[in-house]
C-alpha positions in Angstrom: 3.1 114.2 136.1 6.5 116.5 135.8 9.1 115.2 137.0 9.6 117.5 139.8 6.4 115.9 141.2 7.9 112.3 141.8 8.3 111.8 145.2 12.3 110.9 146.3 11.3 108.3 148.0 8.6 105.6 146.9 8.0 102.6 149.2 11.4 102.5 150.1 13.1 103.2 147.2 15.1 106.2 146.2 14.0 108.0 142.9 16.6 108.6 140.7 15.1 111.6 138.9 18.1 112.5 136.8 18.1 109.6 134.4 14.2 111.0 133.0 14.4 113.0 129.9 11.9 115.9 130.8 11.6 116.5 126.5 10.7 112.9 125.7 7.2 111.1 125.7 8.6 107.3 126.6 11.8 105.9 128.4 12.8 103.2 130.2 15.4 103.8 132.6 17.4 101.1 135.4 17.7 102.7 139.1 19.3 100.6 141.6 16.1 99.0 143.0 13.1 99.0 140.1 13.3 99.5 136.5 11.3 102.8 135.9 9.2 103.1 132.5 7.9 106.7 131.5 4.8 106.6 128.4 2.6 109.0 127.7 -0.3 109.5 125.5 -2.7 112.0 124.4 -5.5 112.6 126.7 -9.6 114.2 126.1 -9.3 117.7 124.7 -5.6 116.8 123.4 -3.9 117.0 127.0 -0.6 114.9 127.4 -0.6 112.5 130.3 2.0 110.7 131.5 2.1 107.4 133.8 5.4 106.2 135.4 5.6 102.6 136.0 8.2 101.2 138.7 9.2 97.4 138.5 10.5 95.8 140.9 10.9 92.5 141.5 8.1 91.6 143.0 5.2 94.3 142.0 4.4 96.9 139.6 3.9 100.6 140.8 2.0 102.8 138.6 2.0 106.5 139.2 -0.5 109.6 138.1 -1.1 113.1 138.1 -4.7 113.1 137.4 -7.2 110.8 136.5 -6.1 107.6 134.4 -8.7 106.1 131.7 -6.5 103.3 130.8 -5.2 102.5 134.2 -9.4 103.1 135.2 -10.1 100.6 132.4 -7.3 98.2 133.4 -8.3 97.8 137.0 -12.1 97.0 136.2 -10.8 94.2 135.1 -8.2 93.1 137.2 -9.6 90.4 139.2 -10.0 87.9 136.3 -6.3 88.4 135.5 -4.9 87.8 138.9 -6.6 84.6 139.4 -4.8 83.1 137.1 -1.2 84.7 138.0 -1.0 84.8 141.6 1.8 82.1 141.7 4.1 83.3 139.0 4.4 87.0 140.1 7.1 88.0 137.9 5.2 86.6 134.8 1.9 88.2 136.2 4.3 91.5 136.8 5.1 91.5 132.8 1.4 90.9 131.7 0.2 94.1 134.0 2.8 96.1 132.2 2.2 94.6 128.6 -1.5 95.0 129.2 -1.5 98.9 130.7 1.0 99.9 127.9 -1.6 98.4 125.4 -4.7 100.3 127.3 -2.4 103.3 126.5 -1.5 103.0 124.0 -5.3 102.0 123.3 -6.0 105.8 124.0 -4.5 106.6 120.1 -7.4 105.9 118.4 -9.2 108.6 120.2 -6.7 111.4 118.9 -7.2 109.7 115.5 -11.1 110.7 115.4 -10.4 114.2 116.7 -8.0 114.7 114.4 -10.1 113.6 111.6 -12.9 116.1 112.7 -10.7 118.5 112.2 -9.9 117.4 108.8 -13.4 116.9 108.1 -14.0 120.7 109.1 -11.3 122.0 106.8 -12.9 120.1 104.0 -16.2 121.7 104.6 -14.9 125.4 104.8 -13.2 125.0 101.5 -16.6 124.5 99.9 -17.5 128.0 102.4 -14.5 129.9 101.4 -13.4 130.1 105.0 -10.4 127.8 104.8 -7.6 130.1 106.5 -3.8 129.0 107.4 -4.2 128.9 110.7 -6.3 125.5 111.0 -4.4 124.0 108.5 -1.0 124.9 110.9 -3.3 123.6 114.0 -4.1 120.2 112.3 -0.6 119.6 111.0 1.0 119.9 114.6 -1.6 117.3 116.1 -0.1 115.1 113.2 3.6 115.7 113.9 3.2 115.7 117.4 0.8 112.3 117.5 3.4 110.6 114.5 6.3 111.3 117.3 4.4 109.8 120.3 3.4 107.0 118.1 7.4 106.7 117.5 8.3 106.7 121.0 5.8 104.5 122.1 7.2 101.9 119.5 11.2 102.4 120.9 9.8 101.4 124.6 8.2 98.7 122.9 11.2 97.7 121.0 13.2 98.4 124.6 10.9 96.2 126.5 11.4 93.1 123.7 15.0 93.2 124.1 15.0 92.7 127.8 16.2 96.1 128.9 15.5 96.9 132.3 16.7 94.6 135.1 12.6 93.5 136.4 11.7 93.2 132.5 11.3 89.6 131.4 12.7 89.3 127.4 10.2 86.1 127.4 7.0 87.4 128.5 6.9 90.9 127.0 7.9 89.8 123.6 4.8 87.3 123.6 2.6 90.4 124.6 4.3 92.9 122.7 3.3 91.3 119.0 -0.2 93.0 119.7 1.0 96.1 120.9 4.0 96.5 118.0 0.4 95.6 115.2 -1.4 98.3 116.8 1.0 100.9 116.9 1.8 100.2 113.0 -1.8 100.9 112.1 -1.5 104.5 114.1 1.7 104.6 112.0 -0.1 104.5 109.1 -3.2 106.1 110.1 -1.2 109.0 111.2 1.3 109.1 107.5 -2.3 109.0 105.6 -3.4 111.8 107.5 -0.8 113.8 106.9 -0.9 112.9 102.7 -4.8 114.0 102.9 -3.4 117.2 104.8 -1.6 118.0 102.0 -4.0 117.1 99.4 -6.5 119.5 100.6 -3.7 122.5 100.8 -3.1 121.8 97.1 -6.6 122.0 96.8 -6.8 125.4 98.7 -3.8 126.6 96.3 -5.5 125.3 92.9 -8.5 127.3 94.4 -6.4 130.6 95.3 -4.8 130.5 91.8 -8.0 130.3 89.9 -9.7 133.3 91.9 -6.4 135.0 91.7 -5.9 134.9 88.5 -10.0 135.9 88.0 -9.3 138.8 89.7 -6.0 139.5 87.5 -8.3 139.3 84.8 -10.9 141.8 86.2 -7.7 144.1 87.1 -6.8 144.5 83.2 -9.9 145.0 82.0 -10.9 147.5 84.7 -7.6 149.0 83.7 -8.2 149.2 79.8 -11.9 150.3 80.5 -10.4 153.3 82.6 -8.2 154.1 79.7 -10.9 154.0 77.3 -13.1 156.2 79.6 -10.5 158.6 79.9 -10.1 159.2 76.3 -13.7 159.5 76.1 -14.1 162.3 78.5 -11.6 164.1 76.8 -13.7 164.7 74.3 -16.1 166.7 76.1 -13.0 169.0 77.2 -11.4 169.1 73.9 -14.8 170.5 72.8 -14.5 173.7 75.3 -11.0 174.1 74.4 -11.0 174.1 71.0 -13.9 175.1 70.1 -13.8 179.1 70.9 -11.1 179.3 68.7 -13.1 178.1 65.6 -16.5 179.8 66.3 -17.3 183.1 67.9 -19.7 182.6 71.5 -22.3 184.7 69.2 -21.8 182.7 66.0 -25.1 180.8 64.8 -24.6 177.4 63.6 -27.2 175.6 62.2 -29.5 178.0 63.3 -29.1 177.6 67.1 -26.2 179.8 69.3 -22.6 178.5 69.5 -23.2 177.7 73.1 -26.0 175.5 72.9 -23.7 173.2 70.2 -20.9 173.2 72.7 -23.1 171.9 76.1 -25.5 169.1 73.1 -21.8 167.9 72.1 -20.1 167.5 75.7 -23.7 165.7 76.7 -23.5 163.6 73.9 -19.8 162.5 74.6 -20.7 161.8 78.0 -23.5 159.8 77.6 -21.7 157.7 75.2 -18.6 157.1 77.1 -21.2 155.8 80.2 -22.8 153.7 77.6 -19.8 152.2 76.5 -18.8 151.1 80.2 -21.5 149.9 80.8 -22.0 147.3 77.8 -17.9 146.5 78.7 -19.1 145.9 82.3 -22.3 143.7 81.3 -20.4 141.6 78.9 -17.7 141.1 82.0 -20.9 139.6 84.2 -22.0 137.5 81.5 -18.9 135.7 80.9 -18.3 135.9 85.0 -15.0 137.4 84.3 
């Protein structure tokens, strides 16, 4: 939900939309009535989500654009929770929040897997040749972008254990938050090895492109020096029909046959031995899979 979408007035009290930061994926902010906490995750098919939670002193408000699976999840389960809380609200109020940050927060594991199918298919199209630059740019921005939400999500955490926010208790959320702060280290992690197996298989891509590059380079000379060599073999041929009139009459007999027929057996003989020769250059290049 945008900002622009919160209403100005919520049960009575009056939004304060300009202390939100539009840019960032948590806050927690004080208005005069509620302390207002903005988190947001990474929903199905990589869509951001954002909830807004207003605490006041006596409730918890949680707010939506669309459909919520942690908040879902969280109120299937509500019942057993609030039988055990109903006389110390502003206890109870600190466990909802603690416990729907963690459902949240819950939701990065999710992103983990589709990130590593995405790894998984750049692995497999190395071994197809069809590894290209614009996966790998895909895959590193679900990293960056889930390594900062998995930062943020640890500074409302760290927010929340110092007591900021008026309706906040210090007390209670720092006993809930030890599970959350353990959880969001492992996406920590999970997300910086990620990122190190990114980069291993682009040095593997590069090691690949250098060795077919410098194939190819090798092809490129040869092909070169075989051209060079076939050029001076053709001369031949040409030299023949230049030179030759000068040396011997068109009606001169030589070895008993006419100039002429000497001068076309010579040219075809060059020929055919100049094709010869490329082609035993360009068998040998096969069999050495140059």
């Amino acid at each position: 939900m945008k900002i622009d979408n919160l209403p100005e007035d919520l049960f009575g009290m009056k939004i304060e939309k300009k202390l939100l930061n539009e840019d960032e994926y948590c806050q927690i902010v004080d208005g005069t009535n509620y302390t207002l906490v903005k988190i947001s995750y990474i929903g199905k098919d990589n869509v951001f989500k954002t909830i807004y939670f207003f605490i006041t002193s006596d409730a918890i408000i949680t707010m939506h654009k669309e459909d919520s699976t942690p908040i879902n999840h969280f109120i299937k389960n509500i019942n057993a929770i609030v039988k055990d809380e109903k006389e110390h609200l502003t206890k109870f109020n600190n466990f909802v929040l603690a416990q729907l940050v963690y459902e949240i927060i819950d939701k990065n594991m999710d992103v983990i897997s589709v990130i590593d199918d995405h790894l998984q298919n750049l692995r497999n199209s190395i071994d197809k040749n069809e590894a290209n630059l614009k996966d790998i740019t895909k895959i590193r921005d679900y990293i960056k972008t889930f390594s900062r939400i998995v930062l943020y999500q640890s500074i409302i955490i760290s927010y929340m254990k110092r007591g900021e926010g008026e309706y906040i208790s210090k007390r209670d959320v720092q006993y809930y938050a030890a599970d959350i702060l353990a959880e969001l280290d492992k996406y920590g992690k999970l997300s910086a090895g990620m990122e190190k197996e990114l980069n291993g298989i682009v040095q593997t891509i590069e090691s690949k492109n250098l060795v077919e590059y410098t194939k190819y380079t090798a092809r490129l000379s040869i092909a070169i020096e075989l051209l060079t060599r076939a050029s001076v073999l053709f001369m031949i041929p040409n030299s023949i029909f230049t030179l030759w009139p000068s040396i011997f009459a068109m009606d001169d007999k030589i070895f008993g046959m006419d100039n002429w027929i000497i001068q076309v057996l010579i040219a075809t003989f060059s020929m055919i031995a100049a094709q010869g020769a490329i082609s035993y250059i360009y068998k040998k290049m096969k069999e050495k899979k140059i």
